[in-house]
C-alpha positions in Angstrom: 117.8 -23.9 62.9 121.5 -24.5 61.8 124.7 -25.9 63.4 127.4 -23.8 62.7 131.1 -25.6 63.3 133.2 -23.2 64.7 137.4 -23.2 65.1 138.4 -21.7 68.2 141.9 -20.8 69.9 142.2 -23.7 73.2 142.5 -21.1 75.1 140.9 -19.4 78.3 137.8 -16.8 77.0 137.6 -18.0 74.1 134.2 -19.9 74.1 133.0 -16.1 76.0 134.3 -13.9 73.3 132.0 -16.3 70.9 129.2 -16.1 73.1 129.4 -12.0 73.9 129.7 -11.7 70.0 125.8 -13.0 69.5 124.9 -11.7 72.4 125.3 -8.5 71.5 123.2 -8.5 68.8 120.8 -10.5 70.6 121.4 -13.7 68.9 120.8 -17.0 71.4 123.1 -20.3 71.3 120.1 -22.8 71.4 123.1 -25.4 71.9 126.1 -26.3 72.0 128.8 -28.7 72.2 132.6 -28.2 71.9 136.0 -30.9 71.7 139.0 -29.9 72.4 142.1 -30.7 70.7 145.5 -29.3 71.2 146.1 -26.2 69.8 142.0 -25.6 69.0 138.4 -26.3 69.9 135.5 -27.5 67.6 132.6 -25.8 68.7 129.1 -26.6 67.6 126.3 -23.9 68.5 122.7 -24.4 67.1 121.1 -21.0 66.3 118.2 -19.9 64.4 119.5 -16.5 62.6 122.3 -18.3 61.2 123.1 -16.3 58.2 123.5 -13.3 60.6 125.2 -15.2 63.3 127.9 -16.3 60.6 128.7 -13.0 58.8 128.7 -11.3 62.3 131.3 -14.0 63.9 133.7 -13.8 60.6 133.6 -10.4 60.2 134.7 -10.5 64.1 137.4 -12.6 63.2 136.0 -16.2 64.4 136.8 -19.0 61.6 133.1 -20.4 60.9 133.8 -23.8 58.8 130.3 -25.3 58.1 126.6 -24.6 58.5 124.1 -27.5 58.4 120.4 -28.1 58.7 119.4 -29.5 61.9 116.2 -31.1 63.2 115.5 -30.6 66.6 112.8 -33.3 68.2 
């Protein structure tokens, strides 16, 4: 599983238009966390297919920074 950091606009829909993204190709958020600044949100979602998950929310346009190993307990 993998935390991918991901730069969204602070604005309304944006944390849905990430979610319907995976969704559609039937990729689950196992978590997430998100912190709001002014003009942007950090959003950290824990998924499993992360390779997919990444090249499917960049080529959709999302700016995905980082993607780190995560142990879940």
């Amino acid at each position: 599983m993998k935390d991918l950091t991901v730069i969204l606009k602070n604005q309304p829909g944006s944390l849905a238009d990430l979610g319907e993204c995976l969704g559609k190709i039937g990729i689950n958020m196992e978590g997430l966390c998100g912190f709001p600044l002014k003009e942007e949100v950090i959003v950290h979602i824990l998924v499993e297919a992360d390779e997919i998950a990444r090249r499917v929310l960049e080529d959709a346009g999302f700016d995905v920074r980082t993607a780190r190993e995560v142990v879940v307990l």
